[in-house]
LUMTOR-535911 format. One record per residue (C-alpha): x, y, z; residue in one letter. Coordinates in steps of 0.2 Angstrom, whole numbers, plus 2048, in hexadecimal, padded with zeros to 3 digits. Each point is the difference from the previous one (the first is absolute). Layout:
LUMTOR-535911
> c1  c2  c3  rest
> X  Y  Z  A
...
***
This chain:
LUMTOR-535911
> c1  c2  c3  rest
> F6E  2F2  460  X
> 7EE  803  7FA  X
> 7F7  810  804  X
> 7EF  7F6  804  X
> 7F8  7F7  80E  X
> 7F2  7F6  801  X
> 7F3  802  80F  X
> 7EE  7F9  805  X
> 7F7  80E  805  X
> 7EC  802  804  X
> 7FA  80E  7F8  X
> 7F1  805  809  X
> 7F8  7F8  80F  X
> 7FA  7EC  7FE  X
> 808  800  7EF  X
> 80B  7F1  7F7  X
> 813  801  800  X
> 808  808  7F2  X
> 810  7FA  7FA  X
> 809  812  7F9  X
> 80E  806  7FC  X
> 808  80E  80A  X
> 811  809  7FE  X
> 80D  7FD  80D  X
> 7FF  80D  80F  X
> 80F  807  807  X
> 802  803  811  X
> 7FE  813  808  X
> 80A  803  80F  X
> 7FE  7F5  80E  X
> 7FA  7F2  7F5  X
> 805  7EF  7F9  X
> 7FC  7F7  7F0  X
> 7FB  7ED  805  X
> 802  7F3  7F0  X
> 7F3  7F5  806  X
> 804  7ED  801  X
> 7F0  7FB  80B  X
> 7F1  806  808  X
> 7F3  7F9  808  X
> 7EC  802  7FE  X
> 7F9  806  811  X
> 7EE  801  806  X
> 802  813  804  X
> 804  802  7ED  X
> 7EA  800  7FE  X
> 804  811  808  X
> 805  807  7EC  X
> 7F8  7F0  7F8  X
> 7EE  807  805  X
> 804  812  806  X
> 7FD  7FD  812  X
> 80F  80E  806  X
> 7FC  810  804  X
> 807  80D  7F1  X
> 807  7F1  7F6  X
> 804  80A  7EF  X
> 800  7F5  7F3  X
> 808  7F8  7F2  X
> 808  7F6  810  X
> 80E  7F3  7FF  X
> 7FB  7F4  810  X
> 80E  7F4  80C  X
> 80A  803  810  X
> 808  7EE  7FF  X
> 80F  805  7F6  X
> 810  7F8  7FF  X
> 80F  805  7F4  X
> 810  80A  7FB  X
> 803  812  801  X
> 804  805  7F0  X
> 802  813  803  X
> 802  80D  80D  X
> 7F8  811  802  X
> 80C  80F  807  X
> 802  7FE  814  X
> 800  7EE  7FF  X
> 811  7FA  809  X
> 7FB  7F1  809  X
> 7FC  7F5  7F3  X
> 80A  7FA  7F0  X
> 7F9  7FA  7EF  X
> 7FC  7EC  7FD  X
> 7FC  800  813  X
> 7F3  7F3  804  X
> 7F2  808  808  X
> 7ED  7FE  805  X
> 7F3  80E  801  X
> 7F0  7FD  80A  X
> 7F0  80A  807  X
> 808  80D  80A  X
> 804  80B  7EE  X
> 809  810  80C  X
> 7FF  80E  80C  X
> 804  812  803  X
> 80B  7FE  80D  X
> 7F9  811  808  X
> 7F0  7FB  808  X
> 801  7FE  813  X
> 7FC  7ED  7FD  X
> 811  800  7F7  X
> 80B  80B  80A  X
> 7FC  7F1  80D  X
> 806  7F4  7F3  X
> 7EF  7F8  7FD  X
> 800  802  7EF  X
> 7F2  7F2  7FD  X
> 7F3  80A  809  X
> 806  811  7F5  X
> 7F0  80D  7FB  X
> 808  802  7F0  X
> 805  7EE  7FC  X
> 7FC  7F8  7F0  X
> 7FC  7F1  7F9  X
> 809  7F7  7F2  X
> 7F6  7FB  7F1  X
> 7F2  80C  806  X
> 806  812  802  X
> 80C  7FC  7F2  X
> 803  7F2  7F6  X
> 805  7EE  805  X
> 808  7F1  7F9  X
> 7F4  7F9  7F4  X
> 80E  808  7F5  X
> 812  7FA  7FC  X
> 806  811  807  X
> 7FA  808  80D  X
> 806  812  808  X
> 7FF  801  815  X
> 807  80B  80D  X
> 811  7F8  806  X
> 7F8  800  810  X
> 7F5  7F2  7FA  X
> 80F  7F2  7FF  X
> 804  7F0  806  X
> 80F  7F6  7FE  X
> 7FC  7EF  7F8  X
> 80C  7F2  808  X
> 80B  7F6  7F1  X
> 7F6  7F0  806  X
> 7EE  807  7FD  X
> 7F9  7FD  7F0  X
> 7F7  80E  7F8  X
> 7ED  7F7  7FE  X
> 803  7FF  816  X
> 807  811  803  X
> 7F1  809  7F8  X
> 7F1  7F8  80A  X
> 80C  801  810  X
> 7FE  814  7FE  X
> 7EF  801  803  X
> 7F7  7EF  807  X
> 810  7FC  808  X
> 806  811  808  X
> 7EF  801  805  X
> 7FD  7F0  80D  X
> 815  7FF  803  X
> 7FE  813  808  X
> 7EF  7FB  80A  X
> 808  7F2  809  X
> 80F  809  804  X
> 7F7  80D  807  X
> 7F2  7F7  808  X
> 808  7FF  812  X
> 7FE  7ED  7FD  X
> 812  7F7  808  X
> 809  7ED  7FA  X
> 7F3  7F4  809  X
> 7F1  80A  7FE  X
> 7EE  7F9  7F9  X
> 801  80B  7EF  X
> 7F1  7FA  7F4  X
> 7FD  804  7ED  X
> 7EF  801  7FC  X
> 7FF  7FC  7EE  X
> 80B  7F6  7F3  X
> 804  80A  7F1  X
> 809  80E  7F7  X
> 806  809  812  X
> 7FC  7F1  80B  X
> 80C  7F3  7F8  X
> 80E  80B  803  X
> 7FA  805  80F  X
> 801  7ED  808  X
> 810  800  7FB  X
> 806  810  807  X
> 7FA  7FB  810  X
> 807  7F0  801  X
> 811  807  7F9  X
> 7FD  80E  811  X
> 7FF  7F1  80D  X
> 7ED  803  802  X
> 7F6  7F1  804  X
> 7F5  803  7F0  X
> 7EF  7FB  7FD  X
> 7F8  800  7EE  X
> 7ED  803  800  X
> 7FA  7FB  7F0  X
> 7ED  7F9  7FA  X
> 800  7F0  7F9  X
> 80C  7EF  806  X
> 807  7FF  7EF  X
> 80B  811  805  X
> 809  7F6  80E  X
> 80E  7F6  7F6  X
> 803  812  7F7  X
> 7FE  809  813  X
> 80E  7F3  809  X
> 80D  800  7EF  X
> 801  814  804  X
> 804  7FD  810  X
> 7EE  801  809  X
> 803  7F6  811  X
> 7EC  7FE  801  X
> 7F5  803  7F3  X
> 7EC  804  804  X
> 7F2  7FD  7F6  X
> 7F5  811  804  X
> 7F3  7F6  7F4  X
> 7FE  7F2  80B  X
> 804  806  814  X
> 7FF  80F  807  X
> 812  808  7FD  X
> 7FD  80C  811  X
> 7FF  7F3  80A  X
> 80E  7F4  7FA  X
> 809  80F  800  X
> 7FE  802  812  X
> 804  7EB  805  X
> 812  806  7F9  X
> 7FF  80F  80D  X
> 7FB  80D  7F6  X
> 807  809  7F1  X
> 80D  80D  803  X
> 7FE  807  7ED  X
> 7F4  7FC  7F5  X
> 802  806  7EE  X
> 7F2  804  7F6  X
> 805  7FE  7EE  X
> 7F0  7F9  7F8  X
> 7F6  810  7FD  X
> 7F0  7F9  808  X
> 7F8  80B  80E  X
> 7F6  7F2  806  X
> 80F  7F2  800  X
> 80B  80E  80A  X
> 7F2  805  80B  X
> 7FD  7EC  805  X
> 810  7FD  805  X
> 805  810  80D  X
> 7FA  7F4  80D  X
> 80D  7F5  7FD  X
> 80C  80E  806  X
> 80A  7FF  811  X
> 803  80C  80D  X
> 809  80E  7F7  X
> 7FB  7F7  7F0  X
> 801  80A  7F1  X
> 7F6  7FE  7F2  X
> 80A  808  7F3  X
> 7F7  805  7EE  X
> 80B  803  7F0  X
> 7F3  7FB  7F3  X
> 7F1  80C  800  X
> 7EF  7FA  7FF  X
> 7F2  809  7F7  X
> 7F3  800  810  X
> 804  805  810  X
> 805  7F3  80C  X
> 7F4  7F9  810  X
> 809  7FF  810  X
> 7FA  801  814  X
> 807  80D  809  X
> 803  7F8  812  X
> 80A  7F0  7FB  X
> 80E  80C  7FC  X
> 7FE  80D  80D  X
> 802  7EE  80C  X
> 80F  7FA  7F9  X
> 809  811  7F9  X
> 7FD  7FB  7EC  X
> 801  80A  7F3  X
> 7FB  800  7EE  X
> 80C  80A  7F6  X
> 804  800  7ED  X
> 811  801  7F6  X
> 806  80C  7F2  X
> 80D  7F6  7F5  X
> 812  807  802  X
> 80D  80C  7F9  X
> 80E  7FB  7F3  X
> 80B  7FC  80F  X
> 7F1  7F3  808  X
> 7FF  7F8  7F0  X
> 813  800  7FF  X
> 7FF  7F5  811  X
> 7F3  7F6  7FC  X
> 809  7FB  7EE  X
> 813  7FC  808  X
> 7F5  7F5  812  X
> 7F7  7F7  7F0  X
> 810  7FD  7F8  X
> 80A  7F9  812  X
> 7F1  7F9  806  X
> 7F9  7F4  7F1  X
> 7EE  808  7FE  X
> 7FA  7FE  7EE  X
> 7EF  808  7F7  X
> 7F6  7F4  7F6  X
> 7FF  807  7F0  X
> 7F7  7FD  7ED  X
> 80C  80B  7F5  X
> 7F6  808  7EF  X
> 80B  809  7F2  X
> 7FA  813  800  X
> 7F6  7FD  7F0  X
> 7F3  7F6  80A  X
> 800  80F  80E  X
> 7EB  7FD  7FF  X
> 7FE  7ED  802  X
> 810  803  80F  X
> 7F2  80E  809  X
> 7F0  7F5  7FD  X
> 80A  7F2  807  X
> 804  80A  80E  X
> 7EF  808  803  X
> 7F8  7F3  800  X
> 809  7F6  80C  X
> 806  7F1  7F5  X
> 812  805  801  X
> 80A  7F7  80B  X
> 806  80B  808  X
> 808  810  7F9  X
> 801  803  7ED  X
> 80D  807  7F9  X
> 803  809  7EF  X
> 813  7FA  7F8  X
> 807  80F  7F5  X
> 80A  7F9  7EF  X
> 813  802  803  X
***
């Protein structure tokens, strides 16, 4: 076996990618090494790309989309045997000693930590995380689906489930791409009357095929109201990171509607006060998930048929798979294939 790696990392903030060569980490205690098969591009990875993260330390080896093997085992590490198929995602770990923890809320941990930006990520073909940070991989999901499913997918699945939407409920997704294709899936695969808000006609065919039941052109009518003809959303899921397209559609919401946000938008969002005090809405946002939420949302993908659309790029051409995905021309994850 050699004793080198490659990685892409960005050596400073709004630098290119760097193809180098690294030795091959071993794990510490607690720790796994991940031989990487997949991982996908993320739009949260412009957080190393440009240096937007708080006490980023740089060189930084970007991705939380990561599918593989485990290829070794730190001391401590019981649970878990080598050549296990396993994904890693955004949630890189937690101290299990904050009082956020001893609830069992590790998500929301003070001391939690990021993978790819407190330490490095999958833009490697190995990568060294906590073993709190793994997912099982069913047999049936191929590599290039597993990796996006750890962030974009874990993301809107764990919404929805916990949304307080019920099978039959008005659920909508407001906007059709990287989270919101999956997202109109989820909720049809839930039972959710689902409603995909989307500018431009053209989205429509795209909208029904991932199960949409109606499709509304926010370009063309106003998507509040139409909302409101079908009784008024129970959920709406913001996954287009535009403050004015979410704020134009909390109208649509119904009585103990909840317009639910998992993609952050730069500028703050416009919303009346009174129309949710009358009908008992709420706005609210969603963190991503632990291992074990990422875990669910890969084996309900697996038994329920939900697929991300994806362009695959060989992890030579880790530059033109980010520009792709930057600059929204992707359709809709990318994700960077590892050599076997």
């Amino acid at each position: 076996m050699s004793t080198k790696m490659k990685v892409a990392q960005i050596s400073k903030p709004g630098a290119d990618f760097e193809l180098v060569e690294r030795d091959i980490p071993e794990p510490g205690p607690g720790q796994v090494r991940v031989k990487v098969e997949a991982c996908g591009v993320c739009h949260s990875d412009v957080f190393v790309k440009e240096g937007l993260w708080p006490g980023l330390q740089y060189p930084r080896v970007p991705g939380h989309e990561i599918a593989g093997r485990l290829d070794a085992l730190g001391a401590g590490v019981t649970s878990w045997k080598k050549g296990d198929r396993v994904g890693v995602g955004w949630h890189g770990g937690h101290d299990f000693v904050c009082d956020q923890c001893r609830r069992g809320d590790f998500a929301m941990c003070v001391n939690r930590k990021v993978t790819g930006i407190d330490y490095d990520g999958g833009y490697a073909e190995y990568v060294i995380v906590p073993a709190e940070t793994l997912a099982a991989i069913p047999d049936q999901l191929p590599a290039e689906e597993a990796g996006p499913f750890m962030c974009a997918g874990v993301t809107v699945f764990n919404a929805l489930r916990h949304s307080g939407a019920c099978p039959g409920d008005v659920v909508a997704v407001q906007g059709i791409g990287g989270l919101g294709h999956l997202g109109v899936q989820y909720a049809r695969k839930m039972g959710f009357e689902t409603v995909a808000l989307g500018r431009g006609k053209d989205i429509e065919p795209l909208a029904k095929k991932l199960g949409a039941h109606h499709f509304i052109d926010s370009s063309a009518v106003d998507a509040a109201a139409e909302l409101q003809k079908l009784g008024g959303a129970r959920v709406i899921l913001a996954t287009a990171p535009s403050a004015k397209a979410i704020s134009d559609v909390v109208g649509g919401l119904g009585i103990n509607g909840n317009l639910l946000i998992p993609a952050a938008p730069n500028d703050p969002l416009t919303v009346s006060v009174f129309p949710l005090i009358m009908g008992r809405r709420q706005v609210s946002g969603w963190y991503s998930g632990t291992a074990r939420d990422s875990q669910d949302t890969l084996e309900f993908s697996s038994l329920s048929d939900v697929h991300p659309m994806t362009e695959k790029f060989p992890f030579s051409r880790v530059g033109d798979a980010y520009q792709r995905m930057h600059t929204g021309k992707v359709v809709f994850r990318a994700v960077l294939m590892m050599e076997s």
